[in-house]
C-alpha positions in Angstrom: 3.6 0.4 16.9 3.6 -3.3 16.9 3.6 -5.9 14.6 0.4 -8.1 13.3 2.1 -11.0 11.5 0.0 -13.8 10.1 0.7 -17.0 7.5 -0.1 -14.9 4.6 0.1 -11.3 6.3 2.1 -8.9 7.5 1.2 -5.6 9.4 3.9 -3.0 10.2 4.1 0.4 10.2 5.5 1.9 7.1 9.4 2.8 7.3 11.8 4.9 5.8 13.8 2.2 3.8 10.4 1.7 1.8 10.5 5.1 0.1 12.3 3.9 -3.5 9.6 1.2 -3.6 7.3 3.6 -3.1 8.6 6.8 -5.0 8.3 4.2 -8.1 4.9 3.9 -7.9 4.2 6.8 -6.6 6.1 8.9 -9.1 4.6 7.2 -12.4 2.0 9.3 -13.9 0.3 6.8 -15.1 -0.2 5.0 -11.7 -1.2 8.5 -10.3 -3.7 9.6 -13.2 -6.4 9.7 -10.1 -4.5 11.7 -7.6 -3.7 15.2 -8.1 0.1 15.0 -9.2 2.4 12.3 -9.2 4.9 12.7 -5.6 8.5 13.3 -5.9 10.7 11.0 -3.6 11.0 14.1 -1.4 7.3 14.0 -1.0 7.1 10.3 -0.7 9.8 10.0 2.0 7.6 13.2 4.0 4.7 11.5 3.9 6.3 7.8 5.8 8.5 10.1 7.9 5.1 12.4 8.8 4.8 12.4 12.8 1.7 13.9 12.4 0.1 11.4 10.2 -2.9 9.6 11.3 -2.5 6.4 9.0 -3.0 3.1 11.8 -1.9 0.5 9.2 -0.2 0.0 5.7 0.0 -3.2 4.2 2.2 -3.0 0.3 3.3 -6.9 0.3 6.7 -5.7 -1.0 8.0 -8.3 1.6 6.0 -10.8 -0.3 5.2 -10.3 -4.2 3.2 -12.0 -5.9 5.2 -12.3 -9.1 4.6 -13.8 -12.8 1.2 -15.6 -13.9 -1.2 -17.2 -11.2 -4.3 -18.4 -10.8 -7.1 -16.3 -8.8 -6.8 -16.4 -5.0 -7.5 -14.3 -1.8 -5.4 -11.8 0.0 -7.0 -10.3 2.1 -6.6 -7.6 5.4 -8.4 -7.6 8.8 -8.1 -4.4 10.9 -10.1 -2.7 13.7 -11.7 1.0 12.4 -11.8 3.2 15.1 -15.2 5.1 15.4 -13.3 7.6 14.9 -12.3 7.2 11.4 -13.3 9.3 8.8 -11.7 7.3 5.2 -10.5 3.7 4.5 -8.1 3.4 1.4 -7.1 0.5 -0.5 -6.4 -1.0 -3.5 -3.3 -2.2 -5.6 -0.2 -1.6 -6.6 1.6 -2.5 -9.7 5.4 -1.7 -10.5 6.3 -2.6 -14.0 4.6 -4.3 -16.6 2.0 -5.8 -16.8 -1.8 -6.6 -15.4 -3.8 -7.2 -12.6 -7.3 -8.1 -12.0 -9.4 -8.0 -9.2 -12.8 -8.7 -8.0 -15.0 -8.3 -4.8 -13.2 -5.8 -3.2 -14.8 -5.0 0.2 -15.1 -3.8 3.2 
């Protein structure tokens, strides 16, 4: 799979090194109170490492953080949707403390 790379953005596939950022999140009960169960890191590193998985594009900005206190701005993500698509998933990720606030989410 290529690479979309932008100024602010950074498409890739995702990769087996990204499983302990993701296990963190993904483990946290709190951060999973909408999904059925919080994943192990087992599950976490099955679901990258899944060769049958139909996921085109995964964006978590690990490789760019936005970190501390900051005035509103836009991040946003531009991909083509197959017709054959069925779902579209997004939203955000917090590890640690603190809070985030968003607004016109869209597609």
């Amino acid at each position: 799979m290529s690479v979309m790379e932008t100024e602010r953005l950074i498409l890739r596939e995702l990769r087996i090194e990204d499983k302990d950022d993701l296990a963190k999140v993904f483990s946290d009960p709190e951060s999973m109170q909408y999904y059925d169960h919080p994943f192990s890191k087992e599950e976490v590193e099955n679901w990258i490492d899944d060769e049958n998985s139909d996921m085109l594009q995964f964006d978590n900005m690990f490789d760019r953080a936005i970190t501390g206190t900051n005035n509103w701005n836009h991040y946003g993500v531009v991909l083509d949707v197959g017709e054959a698509a069925d779902s579209i998933h997004f939203g955000v990720l917090l590890i640690g403390q603190g809070k985030v606030w968003v607004d016109q989410f869209s597609i």
